[in-house]
N, C-alpha and C positions, 0 to 999 in steps of 0.2 A: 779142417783144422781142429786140432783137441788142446782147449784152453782151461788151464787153471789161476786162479787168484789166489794167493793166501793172503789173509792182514798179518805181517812179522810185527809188529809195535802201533799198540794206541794208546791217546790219551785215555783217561778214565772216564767212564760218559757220564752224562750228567742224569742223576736216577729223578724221576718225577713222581710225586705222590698227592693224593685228595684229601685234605680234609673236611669229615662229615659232621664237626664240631659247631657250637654255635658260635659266626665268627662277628654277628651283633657283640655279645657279651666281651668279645675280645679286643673290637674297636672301641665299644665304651668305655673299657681300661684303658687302653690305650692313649684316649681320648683326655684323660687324668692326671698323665704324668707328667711330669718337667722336664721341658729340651732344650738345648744347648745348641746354636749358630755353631754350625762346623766352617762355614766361608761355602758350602754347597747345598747344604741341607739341613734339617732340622734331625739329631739324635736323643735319644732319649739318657736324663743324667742316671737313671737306673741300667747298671749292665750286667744286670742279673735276675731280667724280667721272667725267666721261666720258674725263676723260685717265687714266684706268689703264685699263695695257695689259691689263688683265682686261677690260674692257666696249670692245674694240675695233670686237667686232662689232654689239655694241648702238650703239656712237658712229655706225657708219656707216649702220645702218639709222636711226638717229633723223634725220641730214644727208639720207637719202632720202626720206625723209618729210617735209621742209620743203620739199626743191625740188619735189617733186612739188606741194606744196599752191602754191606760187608760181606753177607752171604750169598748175593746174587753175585758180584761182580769181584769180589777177591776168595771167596770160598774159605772163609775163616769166620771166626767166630767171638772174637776177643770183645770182649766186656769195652764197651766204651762210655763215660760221660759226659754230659752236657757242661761245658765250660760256662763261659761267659756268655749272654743274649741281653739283647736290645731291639730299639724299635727305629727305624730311619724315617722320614718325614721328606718327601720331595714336593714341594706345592712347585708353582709357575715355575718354570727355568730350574727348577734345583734339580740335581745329576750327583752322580756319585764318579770320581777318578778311578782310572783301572790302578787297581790291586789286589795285592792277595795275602791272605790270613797268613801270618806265624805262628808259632806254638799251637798248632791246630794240625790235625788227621783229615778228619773231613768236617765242611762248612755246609751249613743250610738257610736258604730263607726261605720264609713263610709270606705269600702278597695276601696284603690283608685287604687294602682297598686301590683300585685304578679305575681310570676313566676305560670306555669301551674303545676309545679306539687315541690314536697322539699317546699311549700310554704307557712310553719308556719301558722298554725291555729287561733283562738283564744279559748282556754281551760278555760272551767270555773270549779269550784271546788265545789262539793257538800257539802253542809251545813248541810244534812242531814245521808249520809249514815255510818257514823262512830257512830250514833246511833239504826239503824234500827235494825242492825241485829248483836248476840255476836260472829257469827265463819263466815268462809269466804262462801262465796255463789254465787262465782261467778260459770260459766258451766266450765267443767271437759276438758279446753284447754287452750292451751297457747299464742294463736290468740285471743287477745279482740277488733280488730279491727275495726270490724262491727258491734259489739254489743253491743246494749244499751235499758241497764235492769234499769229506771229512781229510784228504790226503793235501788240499789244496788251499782253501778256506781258511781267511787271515782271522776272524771272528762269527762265531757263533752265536745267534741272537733267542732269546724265547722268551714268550709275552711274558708281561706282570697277571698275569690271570689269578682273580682271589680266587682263594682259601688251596691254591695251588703250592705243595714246597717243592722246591730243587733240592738235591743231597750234593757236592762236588767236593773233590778232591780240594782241602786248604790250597794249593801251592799253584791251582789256576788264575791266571788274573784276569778281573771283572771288574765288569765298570757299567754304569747306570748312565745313558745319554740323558740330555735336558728336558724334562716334563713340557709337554707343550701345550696340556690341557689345563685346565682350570682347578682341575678335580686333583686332590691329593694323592699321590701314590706314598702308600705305608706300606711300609714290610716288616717282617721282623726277625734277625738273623741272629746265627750263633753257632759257637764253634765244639769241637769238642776233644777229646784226647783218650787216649787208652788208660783204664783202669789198673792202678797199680794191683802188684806185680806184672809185667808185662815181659816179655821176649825172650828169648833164651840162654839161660846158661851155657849150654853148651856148645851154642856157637859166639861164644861172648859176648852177647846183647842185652842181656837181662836188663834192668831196669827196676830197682824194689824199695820202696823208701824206709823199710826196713832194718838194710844192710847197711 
């Protein structure tokens, strides 16, 4: 028997990158600022933490790390910036609800500090699979913990690992389950948008603040 697979449609994957920054220097800032009780977590009242000229070099590895994902995974090249950033704060029990960024392209956080292990993931939620298929199809167990069937799979989980950022599509929704270690999980997220002039005239898209 002569089998083939094509993938016709995916979501956008989620791009994973290092940084080799000092991420001391970035928790002591961090460490600094003043946060505000969301009702789940602790946020920071600065939301526009990459403009200090302390995380200059963080800013620009994070802007490397978005065009890179533009170019690995949509093969374009458009000028994007850093929107808005902040720092989220989950101590005991604090969790973040699924949702997902507006006026945002693509979104990224940065885990700055987690416990080694109890130490809330970030989960994202598939777009997709409540259409694929009518009856349940997952494998014949009750261990889904290592498995991941991308066609099938209600949520997609990957650790808070520091100095690790995620890149994702704004329009995914994610959600942070409840901290169950002792030890703080900080992250620090931020959105961003295409550089004006953007899209084309000629197919009536442009965008130019301009005009």
């Amino acid at each position: 028997m002569t089998v083939e697979y094509k993938t016709m449609f995916e979501v956008p994957p989620l791009g994973i990158f290092k940084y080799q920054g000092d991420m001391e220097a970035i928790l002591d800032y961090a460490s600094q600022l003043a946060y505000r009780d969301t009702g789940f977590n602790q946020q920071s009242d600065d939301s526009y933490v990459l403009n200090n000229e302390k995380l200059t070099d963080l800013k620009e590895f994070c802007l490397q790390a978005v065009h890179q994902y533009q170019r690995d995974v949509l093969h374009v090249d458009q000028s994007l910036d850093i929107q808005q950033s902040w720092i989220n704060v989950c101590g005991l029990n604090g969790n973040h609800p699924s949702h997902y960024h507006v006026n945002s392209f693509l979104s990224g956080v940065l885990f700055l500090n987690s416990a080694r292990e109890n130490n809330s993931p970030i989960c994202f939620e598939s777009p997709v699979a409540k259409h694929n298929y009518s009856i349940e199809v997952h494998p014949q167990t009750d261990d889904l913990t290592n498995t991941h069937i991308p066609s099938s799979i209600d949520v997609y989980s990957h650790q808070s690992e520091p100095t690790t950022l995620v890149i994702f599509s704004s329009l995914i929704n994610h959600f942070v389950p409840s901290n169950k270690s002792n030890t703080n999980r900080i992250s620090l997220a931020f959105n961003t948008f295409p550089t004006l002039p953007f899209g084309s005239k000629r197919r009536l898209t442009s965008v130019d603040a301009s005009s």
